[in-house]
C-alpha positions in Angstrom: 29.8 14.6 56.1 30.0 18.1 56.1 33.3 18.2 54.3 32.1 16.4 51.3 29.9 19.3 50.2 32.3 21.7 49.1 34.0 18.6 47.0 30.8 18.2 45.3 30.4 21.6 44.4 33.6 21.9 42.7 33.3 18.7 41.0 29.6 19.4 39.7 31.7 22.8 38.6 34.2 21.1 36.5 31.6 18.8 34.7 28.8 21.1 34.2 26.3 20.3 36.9 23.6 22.7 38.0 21.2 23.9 39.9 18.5 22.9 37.8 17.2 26.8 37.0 17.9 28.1 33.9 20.2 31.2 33.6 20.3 32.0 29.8 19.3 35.1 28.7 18.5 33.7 25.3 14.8 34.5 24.1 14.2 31.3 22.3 12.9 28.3 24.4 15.4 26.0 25.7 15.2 22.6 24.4 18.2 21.3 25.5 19.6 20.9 22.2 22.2 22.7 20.6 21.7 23.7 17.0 23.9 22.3 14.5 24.4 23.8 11.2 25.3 21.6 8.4 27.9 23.5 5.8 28.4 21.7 2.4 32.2 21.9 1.2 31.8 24.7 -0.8 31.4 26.6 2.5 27.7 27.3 1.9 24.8 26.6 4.0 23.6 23.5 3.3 19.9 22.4 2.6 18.6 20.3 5.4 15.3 20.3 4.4 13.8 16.6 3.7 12.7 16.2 0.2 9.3 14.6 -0.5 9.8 11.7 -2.3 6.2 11.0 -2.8 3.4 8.1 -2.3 5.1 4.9 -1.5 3.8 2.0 -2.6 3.3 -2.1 -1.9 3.9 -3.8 -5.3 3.5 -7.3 -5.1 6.8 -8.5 -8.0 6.8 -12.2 -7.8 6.4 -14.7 -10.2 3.3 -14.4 -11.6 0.6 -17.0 -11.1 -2.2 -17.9 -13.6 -6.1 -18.4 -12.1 -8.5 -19.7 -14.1 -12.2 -20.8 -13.0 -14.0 -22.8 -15.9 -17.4 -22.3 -17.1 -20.3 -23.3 -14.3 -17.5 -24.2 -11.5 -18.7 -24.4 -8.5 -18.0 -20.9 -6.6 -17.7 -22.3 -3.0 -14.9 -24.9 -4.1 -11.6 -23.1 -3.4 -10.3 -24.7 -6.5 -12.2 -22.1 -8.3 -11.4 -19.5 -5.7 -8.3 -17.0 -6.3 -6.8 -16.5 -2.3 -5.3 -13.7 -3.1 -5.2 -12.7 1.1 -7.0 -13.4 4.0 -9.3 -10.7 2.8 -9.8 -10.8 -0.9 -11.1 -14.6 -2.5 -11.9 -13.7 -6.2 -14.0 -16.0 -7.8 -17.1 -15.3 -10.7 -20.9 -16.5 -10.8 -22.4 -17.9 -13.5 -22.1 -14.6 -15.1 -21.6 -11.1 -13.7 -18.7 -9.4 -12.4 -16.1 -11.0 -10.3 -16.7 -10.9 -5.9 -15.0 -11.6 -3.1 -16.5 -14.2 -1.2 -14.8 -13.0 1.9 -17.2 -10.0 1.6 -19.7 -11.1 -0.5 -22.4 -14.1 -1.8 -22.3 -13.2 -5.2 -21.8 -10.0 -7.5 -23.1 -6.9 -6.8 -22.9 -2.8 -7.6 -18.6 -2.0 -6.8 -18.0 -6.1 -6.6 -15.6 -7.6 -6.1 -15.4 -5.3 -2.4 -12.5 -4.8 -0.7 -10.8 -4.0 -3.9 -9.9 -0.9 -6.6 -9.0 -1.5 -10.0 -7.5 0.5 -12.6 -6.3 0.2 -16.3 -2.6 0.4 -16.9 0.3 -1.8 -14.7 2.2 -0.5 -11.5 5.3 0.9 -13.8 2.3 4.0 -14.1 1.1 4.2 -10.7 1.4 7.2 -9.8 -0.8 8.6 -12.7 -3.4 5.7 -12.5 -7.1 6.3 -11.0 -8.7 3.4 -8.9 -12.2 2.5 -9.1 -14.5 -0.4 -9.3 -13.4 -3.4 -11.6 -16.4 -2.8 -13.7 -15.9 0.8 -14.0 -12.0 0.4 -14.9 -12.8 -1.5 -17.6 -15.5 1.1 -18.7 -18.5 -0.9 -17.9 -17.5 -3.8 -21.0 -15.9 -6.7 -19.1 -16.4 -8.6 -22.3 -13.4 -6.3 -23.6 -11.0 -7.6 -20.6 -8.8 -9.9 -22.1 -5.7 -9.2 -23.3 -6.0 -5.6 -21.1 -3.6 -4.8 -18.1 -5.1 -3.9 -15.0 -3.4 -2.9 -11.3 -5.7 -4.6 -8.1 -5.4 -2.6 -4.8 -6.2 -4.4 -1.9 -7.9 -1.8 0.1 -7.6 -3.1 3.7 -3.9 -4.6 2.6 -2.8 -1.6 0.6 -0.9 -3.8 -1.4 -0.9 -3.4 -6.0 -0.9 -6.2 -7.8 -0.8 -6.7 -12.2 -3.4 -8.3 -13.7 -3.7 -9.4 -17.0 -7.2 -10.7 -18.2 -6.1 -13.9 -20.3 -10.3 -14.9 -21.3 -13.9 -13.8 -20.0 -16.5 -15.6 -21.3 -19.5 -13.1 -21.7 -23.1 -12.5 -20.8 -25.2 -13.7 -17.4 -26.2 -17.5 -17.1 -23.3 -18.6 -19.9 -20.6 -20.4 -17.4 -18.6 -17.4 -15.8 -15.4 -18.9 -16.9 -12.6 -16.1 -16.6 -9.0 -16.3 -16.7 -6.0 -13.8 -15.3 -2.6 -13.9 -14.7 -1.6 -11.8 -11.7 2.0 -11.0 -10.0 2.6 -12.5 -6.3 3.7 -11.1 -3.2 7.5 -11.2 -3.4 
């Protein structure tokens, strides 16, 4: 047995084994690694740093869906529902603002929750603001249709276009709305 020690030793010499202490007199800490420097063909040092690309974003693209829920509809019958997710069920009162009866009975101050809303469509996002629905569309939902809006899932982080198609205006008069909104892909 004793004659297989020197064997080892002169193999762990030819393949690089060791001891397990470190012998460099290098000042930097060891990481194991050996640098690498990247040259571009011009002989230069190349740039290896990573270059931010900015926000990235979950825009739903598919074919676009139209929702409407009639004047007086029943808000607790999913035909007058919008399931957009799991999470956000539009739907509209007799009046007020839009809600999502996931989170909510019925409208209230930054309804429909769970959402943000901004003017514009996703070809802008990166210069849009999200707020509340009502606040996006400057406190006059009457003025909706025909206007663009992108809806952020908040929990989902996922942007959808909506286009406001009708809204029929004032409390108590029906609550009919209409949109049509892009799907997930």
């Amino acid at each position: 047995m004793r004659a297989v020690w020197p064997k080892l030793a002169a193999l762990c010499t030819l393949i690089g084994c060791t001891s397990g202490k470190d012998t460099s007199t290098d000042q930097d800490i060891d990481t194991g690694q050996t640098p690498v420097e990247t040259v571009d063909t011009a002989g230069e040092e190349a740039d290896t740093a990573v270059e931010d690309t900015g926000p990235t974003y979950t825009i739903w693209t598919g074919a676009p869906l139209v929702f409407e829920k009639p004047n007086f509809g029943d808000t607790t019958d999913p035909a007058n529902q919008d399931a957009i997710s799991d999470l956000v069920v539009l739907t509209r009162g007799n009046g007020g603002a839009l809600f999502n009866v996931v989170l909510e009975t019925g409208a209230g101050g930054g309804s429909p929750q769970g959402t943000e809303w901004a003017k514009g469509t996703t070809a802008d996002i990166d210069s849009l603001e999200f707020t509340s629905l009502k606040s996006a569309a400057e406190g006059q939902m009457k003025s909706v249709p025909d206007t663009d809006f992108v809806l952020r899932l908040i929990d989902e982080d996922v942007y959808i276009d909506v286009r406001f198609l009708s809204w029929q205006p004032g409390n108590g008069s029906g609550g009919g709305f209409s949109y049509q909104r892009s799907t997930q892909d």
